[in-house]
FIKOLZA-1660 file (N, C-alpha, C; in steps of 0.1 Angstrom, whole numbers, plus 5000, padded with zeros to 4 digits):
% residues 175
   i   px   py   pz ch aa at
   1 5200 6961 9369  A  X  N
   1 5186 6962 9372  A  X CA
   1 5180 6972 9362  A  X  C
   2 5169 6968 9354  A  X  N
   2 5166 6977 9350  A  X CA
   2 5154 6985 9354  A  X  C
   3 5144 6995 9345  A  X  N
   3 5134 7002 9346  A  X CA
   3 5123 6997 9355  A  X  C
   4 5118 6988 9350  A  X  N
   4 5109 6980 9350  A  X CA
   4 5110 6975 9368  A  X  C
   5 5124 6965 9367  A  X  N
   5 5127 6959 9379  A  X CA
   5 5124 6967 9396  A  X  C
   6 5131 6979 9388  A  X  N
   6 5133 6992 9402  A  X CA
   6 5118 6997 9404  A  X  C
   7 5112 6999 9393  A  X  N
   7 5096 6999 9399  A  X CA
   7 5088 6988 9404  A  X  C
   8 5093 6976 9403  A  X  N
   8 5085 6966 9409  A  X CA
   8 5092 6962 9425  A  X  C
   9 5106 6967 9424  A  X  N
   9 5108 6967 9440  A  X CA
   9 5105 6977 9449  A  X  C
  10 5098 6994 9442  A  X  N
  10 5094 7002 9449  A  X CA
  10 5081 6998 9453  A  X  C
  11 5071 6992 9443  A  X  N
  11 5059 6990 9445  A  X CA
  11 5058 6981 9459  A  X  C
  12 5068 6972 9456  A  X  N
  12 5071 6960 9468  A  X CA
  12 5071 6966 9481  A  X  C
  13 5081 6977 9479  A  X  N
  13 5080 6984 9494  A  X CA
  13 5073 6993 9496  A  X  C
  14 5066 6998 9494  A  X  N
  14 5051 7009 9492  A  X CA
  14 5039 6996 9497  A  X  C
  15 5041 6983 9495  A  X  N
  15 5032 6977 9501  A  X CA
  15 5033 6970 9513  A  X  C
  16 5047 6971 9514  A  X  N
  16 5053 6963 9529  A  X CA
  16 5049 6972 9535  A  X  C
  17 5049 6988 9533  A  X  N
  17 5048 7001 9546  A  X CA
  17 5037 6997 9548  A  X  C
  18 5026 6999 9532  A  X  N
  18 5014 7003 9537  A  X CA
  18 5006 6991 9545  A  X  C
  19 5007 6977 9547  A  X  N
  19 5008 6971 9560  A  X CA
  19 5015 6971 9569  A  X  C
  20 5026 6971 9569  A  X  N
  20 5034 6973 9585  A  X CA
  20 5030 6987 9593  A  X  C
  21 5027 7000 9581  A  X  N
  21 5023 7015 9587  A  X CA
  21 5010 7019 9591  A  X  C
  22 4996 7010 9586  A  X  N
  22 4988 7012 9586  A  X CA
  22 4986 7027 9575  A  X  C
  23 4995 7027 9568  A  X  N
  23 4993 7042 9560  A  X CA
  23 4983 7035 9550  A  X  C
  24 4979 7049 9544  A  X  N
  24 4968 7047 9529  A  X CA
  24 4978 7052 9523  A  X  C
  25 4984 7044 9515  A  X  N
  25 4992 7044 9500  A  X CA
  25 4985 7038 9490  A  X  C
  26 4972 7037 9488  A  X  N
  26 4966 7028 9477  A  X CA
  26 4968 7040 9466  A  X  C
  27 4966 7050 9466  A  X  N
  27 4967 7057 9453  A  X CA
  27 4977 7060 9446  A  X  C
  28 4992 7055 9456  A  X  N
  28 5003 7058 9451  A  X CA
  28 5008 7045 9445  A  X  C
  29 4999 7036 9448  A  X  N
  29 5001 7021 9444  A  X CA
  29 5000 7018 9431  A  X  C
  30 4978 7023 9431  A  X  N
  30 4979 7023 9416  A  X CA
  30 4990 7035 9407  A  X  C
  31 4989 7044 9410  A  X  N
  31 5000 7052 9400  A  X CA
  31 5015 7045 9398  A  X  C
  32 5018 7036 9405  A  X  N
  32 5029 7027 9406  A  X CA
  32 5026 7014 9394  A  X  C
  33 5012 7011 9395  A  X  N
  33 5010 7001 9387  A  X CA
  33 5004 7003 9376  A  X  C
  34 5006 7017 9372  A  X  N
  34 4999 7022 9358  A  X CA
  34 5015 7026 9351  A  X  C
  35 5024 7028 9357  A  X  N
  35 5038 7031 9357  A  X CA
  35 5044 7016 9351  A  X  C
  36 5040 7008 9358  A  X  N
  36 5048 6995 9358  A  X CA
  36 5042 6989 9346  A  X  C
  37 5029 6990 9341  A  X  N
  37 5024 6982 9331  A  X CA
  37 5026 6991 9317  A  X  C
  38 5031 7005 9319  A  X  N
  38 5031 7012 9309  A  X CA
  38 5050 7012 9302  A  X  C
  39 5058 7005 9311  A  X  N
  39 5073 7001 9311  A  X CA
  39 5068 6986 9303  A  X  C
  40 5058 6979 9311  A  X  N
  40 5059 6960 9305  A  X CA
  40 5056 6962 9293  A  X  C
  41 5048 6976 9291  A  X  N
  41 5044 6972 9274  A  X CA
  41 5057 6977 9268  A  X  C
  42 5059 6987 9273  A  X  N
  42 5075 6992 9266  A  X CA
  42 5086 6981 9264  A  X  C
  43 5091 6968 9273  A  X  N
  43 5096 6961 9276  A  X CA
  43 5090 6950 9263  A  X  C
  44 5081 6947 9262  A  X  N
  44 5073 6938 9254  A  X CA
  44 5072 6948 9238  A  X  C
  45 5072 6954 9235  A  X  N
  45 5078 6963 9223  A  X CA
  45 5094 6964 9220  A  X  C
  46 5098 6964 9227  A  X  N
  46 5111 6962 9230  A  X CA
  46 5120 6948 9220  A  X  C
  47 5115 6940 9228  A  X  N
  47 5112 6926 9226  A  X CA
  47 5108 6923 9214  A  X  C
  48 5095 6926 9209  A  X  N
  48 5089 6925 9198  A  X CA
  48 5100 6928 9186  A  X  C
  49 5107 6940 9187  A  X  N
  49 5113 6948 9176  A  X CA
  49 5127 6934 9173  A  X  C
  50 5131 6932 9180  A  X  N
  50 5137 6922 9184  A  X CA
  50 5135 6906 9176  A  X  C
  51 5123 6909 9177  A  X  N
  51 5117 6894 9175  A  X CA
  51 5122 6890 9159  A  X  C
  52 5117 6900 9150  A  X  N
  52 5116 6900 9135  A  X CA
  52 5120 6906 9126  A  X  C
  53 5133 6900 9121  A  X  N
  53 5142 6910 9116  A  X CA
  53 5138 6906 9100  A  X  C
  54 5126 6904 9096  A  X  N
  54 5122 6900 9082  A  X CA
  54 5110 6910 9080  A  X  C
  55 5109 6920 9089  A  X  N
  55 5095 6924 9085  A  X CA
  55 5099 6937 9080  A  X  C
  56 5088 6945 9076  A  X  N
  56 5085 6953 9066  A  X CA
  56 5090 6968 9077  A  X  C
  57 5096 6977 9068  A  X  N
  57 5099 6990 9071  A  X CA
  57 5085 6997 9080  A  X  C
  58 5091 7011 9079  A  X  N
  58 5076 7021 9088  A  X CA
  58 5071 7025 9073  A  X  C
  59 5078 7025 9064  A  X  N
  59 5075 7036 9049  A  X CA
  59 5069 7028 9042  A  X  C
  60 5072 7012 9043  A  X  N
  60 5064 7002 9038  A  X CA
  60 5049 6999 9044  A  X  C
  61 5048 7002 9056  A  X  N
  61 5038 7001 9064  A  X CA
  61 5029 7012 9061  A  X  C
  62 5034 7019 9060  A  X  N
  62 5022 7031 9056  A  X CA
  62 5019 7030 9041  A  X  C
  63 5026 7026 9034  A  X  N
  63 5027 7027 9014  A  X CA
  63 5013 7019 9014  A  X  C
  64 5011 7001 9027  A  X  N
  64 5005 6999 9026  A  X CA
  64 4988 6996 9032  A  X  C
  65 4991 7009 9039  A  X  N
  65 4977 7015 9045  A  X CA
  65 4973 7024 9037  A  X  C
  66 4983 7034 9028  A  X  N
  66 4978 7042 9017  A  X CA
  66 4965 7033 9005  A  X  C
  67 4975 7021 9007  A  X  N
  67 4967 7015 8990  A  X CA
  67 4954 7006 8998  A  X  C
  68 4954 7003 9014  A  X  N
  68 4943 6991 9018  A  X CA
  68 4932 7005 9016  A  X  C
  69 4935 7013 9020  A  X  N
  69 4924 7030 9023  A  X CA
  69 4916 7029 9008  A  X  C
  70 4921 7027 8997  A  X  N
  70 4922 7028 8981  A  X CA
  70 4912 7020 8977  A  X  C
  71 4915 7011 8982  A  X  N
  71 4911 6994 8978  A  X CA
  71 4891 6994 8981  A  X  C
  72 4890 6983 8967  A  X  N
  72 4876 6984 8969  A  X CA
  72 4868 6970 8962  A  X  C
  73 4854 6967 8970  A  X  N
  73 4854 6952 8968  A  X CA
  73 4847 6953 8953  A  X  C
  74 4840 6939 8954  A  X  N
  74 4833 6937 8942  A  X CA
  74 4822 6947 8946  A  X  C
  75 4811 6952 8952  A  X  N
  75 4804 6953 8950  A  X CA
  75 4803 6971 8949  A  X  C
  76 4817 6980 8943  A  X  N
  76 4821 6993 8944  A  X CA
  76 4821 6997 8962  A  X  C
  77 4828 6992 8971  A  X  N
  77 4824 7000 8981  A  X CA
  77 4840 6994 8989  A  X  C
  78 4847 7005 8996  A  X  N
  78 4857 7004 9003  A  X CA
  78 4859 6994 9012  A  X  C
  79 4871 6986 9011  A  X  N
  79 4872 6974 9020  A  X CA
  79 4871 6983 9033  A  X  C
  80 4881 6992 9032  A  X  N
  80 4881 6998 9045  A  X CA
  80 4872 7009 9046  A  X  C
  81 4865 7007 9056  A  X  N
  81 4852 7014 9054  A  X CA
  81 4847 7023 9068  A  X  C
  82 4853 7016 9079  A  X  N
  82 4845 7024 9092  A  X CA
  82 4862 7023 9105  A  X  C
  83 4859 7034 9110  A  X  N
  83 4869 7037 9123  A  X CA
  83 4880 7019 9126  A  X  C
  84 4861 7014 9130  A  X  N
  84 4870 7001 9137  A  X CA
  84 4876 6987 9132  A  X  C
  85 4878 6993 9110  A  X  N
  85 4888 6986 9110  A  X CA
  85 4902 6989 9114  A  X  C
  86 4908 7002 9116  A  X  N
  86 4919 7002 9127  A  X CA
  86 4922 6992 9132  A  X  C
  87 4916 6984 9139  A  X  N
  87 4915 6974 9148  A  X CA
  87 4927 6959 9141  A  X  C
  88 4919 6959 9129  A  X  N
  88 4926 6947 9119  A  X CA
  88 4939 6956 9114  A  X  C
  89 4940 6970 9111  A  X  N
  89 4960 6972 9112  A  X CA
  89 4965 6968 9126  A  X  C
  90 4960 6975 9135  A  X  N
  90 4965 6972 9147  A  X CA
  90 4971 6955 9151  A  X  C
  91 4959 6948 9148  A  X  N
  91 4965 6934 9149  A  X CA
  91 4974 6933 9136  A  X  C
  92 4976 6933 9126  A  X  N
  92 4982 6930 9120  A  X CA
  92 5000 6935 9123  A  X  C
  93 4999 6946 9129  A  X  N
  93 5013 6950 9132  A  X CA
  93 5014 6944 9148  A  X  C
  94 5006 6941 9152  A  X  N
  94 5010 6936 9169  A  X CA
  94 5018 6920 9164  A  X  C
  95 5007 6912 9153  A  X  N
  95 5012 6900 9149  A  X CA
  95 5025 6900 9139  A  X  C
  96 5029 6913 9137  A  X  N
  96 5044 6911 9130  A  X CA
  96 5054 6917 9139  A  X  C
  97 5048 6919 9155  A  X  N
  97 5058 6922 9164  A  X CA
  97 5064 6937 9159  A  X  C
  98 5058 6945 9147  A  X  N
  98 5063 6957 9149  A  X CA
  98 5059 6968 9162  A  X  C
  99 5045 6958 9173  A  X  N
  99 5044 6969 9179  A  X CA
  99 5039 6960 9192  A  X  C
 100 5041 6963 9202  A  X  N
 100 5038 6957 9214  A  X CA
 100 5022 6952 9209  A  X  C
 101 5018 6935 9219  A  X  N
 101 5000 6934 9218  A  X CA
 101 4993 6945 9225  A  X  C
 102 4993 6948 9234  A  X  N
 102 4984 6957 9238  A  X CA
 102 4988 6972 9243  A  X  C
 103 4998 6972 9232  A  X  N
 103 4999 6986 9232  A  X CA
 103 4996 6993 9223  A  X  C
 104 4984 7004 9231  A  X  N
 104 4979 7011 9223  A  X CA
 104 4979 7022 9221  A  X  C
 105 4982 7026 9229  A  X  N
 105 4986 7044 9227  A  X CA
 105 4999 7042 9218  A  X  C
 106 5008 7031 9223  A  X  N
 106 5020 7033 9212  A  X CA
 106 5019 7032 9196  A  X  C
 107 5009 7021 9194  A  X  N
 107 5001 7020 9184  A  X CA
 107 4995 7036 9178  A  X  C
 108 4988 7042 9183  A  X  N
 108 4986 7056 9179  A  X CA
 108 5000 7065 9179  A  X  C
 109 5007 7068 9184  A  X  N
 109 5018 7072 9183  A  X CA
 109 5029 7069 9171  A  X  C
 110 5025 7055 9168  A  X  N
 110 5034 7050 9158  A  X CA
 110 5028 7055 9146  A  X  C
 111 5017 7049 9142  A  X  N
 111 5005 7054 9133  A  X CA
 111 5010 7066 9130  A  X  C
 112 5007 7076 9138  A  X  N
 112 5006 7092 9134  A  X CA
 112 5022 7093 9131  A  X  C
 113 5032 7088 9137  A  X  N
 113 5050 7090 9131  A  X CA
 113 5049 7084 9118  A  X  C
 114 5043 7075 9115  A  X  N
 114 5050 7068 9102  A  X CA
 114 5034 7074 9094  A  X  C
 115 5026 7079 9095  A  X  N
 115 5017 7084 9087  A  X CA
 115 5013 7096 9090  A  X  C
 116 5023 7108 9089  A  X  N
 116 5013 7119 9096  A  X CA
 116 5002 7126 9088  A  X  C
 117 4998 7125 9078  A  X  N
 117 4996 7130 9068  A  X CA
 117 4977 7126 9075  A  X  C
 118 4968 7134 9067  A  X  N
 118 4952 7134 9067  A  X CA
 118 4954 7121 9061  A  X  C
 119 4945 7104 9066  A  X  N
 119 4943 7098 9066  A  X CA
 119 4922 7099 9058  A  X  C
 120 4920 7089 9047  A  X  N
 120 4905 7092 9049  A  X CA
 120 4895 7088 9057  A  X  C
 121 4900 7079 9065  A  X  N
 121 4895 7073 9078  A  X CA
 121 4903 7078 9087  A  X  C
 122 4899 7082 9097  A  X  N
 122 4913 7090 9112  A  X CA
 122 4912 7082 9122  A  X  C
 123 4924 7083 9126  A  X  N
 123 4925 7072 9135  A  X CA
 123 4930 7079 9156  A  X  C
 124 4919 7072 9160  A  X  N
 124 4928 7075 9173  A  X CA
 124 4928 7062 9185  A  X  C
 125 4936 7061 9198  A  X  N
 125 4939 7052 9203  A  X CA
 125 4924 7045 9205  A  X  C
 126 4913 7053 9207  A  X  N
 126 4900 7057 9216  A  X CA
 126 4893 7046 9207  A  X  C
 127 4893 7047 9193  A  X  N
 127 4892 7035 9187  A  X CA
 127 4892 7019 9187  A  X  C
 128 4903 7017 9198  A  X  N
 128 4906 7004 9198  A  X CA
 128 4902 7002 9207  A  X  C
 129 4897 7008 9226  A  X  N
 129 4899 7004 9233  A  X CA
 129 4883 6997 9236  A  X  C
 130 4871 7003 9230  A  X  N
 130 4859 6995 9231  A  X CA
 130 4861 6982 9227  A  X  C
 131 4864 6977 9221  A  X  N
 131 4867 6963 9214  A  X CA
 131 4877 6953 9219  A  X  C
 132 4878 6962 9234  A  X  N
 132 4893 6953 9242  A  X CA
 132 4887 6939 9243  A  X  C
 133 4874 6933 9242  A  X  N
 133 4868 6920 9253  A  X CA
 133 4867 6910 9238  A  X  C
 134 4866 6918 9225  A  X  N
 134 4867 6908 9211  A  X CA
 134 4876 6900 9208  A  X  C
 135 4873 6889 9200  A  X  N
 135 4888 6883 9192  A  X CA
 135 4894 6887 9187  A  X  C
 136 4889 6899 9183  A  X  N
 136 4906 6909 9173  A  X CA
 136 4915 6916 9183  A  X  C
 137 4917 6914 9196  A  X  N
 137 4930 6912 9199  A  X CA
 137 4935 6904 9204  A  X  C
 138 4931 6891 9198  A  X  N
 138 4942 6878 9203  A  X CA
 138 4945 6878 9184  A  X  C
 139 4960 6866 9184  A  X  N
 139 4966 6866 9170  A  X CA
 139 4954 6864 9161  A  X  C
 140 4955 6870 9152  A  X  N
 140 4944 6868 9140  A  X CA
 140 4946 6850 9136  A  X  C
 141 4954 6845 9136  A  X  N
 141 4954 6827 9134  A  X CA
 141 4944 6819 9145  A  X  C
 142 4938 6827 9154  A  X  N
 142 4933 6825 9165  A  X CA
 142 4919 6833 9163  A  X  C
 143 4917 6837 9158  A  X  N
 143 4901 6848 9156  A  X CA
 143 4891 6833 9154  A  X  C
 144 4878 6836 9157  A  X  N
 144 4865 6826 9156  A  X CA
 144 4857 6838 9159  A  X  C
 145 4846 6839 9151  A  X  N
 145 4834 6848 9149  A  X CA
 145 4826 6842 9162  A  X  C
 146 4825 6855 9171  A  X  N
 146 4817 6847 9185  A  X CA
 146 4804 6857 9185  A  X  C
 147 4793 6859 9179  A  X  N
 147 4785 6869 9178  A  X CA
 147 4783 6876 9198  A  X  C
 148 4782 6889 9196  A  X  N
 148 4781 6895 9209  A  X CA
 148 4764 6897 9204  A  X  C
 149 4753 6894 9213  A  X  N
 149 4740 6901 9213  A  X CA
 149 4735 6900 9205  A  X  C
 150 4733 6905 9192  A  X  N
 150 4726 6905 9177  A  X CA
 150 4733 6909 9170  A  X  C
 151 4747 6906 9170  A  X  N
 151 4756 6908 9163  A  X CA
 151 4755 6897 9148  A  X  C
 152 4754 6904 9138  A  X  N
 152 4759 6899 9126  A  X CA
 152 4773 6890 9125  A  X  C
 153 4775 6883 9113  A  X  N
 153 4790 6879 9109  A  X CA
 153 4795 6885 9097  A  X  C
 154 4785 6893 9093  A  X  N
 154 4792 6907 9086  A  X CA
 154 4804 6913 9091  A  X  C
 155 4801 6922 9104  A  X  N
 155 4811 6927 9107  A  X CA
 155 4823 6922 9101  A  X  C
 156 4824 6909 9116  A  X  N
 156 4835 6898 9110  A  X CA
 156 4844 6898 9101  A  X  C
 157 4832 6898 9088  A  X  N
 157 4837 6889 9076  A  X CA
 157 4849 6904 9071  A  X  C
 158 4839 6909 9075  A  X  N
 158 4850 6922 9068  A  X CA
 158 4861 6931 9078  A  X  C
 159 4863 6930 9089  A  X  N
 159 4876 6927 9093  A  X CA
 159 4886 6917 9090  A  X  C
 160 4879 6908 9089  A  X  N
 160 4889 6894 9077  A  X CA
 160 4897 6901 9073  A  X  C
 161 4885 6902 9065  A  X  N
 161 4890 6907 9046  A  X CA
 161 4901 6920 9050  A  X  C
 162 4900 6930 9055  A  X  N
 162 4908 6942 9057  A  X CA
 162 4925 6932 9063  A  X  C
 163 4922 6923 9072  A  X  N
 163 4936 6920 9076  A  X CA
 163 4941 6909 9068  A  X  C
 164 4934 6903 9057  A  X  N
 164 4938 6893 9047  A  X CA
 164 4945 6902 9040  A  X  C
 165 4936 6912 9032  A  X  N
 165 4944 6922 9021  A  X CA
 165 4952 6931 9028  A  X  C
 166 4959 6936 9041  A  X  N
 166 4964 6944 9046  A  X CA
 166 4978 6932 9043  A  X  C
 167 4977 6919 9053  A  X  N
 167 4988 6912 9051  A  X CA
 167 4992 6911 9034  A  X  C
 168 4984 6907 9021  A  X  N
 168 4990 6908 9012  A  X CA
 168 4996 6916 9006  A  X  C
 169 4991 6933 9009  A  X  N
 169 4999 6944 9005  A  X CA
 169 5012 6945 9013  A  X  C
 170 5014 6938 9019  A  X  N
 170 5025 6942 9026  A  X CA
 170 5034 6929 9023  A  X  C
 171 5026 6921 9021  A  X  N
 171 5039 6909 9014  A  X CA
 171 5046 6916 8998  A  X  C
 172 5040 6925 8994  A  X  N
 172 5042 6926 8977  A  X CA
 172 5053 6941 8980  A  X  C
 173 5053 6945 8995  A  X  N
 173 5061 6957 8996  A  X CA
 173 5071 6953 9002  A  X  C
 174 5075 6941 9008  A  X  N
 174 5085 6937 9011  A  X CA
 174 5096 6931 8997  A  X  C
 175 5085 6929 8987  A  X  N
 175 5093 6922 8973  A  X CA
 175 5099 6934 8969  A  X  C
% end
């Protein structure tokens, strides 16, 4: 049995009491189920690491966040340009299974191990989590521009662009 399992049979019984006891265990419930989903994502990273044994190093991954940071369009101005492209690395390493989907603190943890160094854009978990309800965390083969409010397809377009040219720098670091 493992981690995961033994917390889902304690939670089990923490719920049988708290009906059969009339106790208030709801707070130990949730702390049980912030436990349990913070193992599923570990389990589901786990997994992931597992999944793809073709993919790119941590030293390659960063060589090519060094050069996407660099990179600049036609019109002189950085592809990467504001906080929440983060968002487009993040999917891009979720979609090569180097890091659990919706894990995000591990995502920041990973980030800062394989890049410790001053980034020109800084990155923290806090970043990703406003944009939880967007298409850019389902697979990028799966994105469709859904405008929220008065939302532009600017944005969009250039989150694209950041996870187009992120995936090709990392095809040419694998050569």
């Amino acid at each position: 049995m493992n981690d995961y399992d033994r917390v889902l049979v304690i939670r089990t019984l923490l719920e049988h009491f708290n009906r059969k006891d009339e106790h208030i265990i709801e707070e130990e419930l949730s702390r049980v189920d912030e436990h349990l989903n913070s193992l599923d994502e570990y389990r589901k990273f786990k997994q992931a690491k597992l999944l793809d044994t073709k993919k790119v190093t941590d030293v390659q991954f960063a060589h090519a966040i060094d050069l996407l940071l660099l990179e600049i369009d036609n019109n002189g101005r950085y592809i990467f340009e504001s906080k929440s492209h983060w968002i487009a690395v993040f999917r891009v390493a979720a979609d090569m299974h180097l890091i659990g989907d919706n894990d995000y603190q591990g995502f920041d943890n990973w980030i800062h191990r394989i890049h410790p160094k001053h980034l020109r854009i800084d990155f923290t978990s806090k970043t990703l989590k406003p944009m939880t309800t967007h298409c850019y965390f389902q697979p990028f083969d799966k994105w469709e521009f859904q405008p929220l409010k008065n939302e532009t397809k600017r944005p969009y377009d250039k989150m694209v662009t950041v996870v187009v040219r992120l995936r090709k720098l990392l095809e040419q670091e694998k050569k």
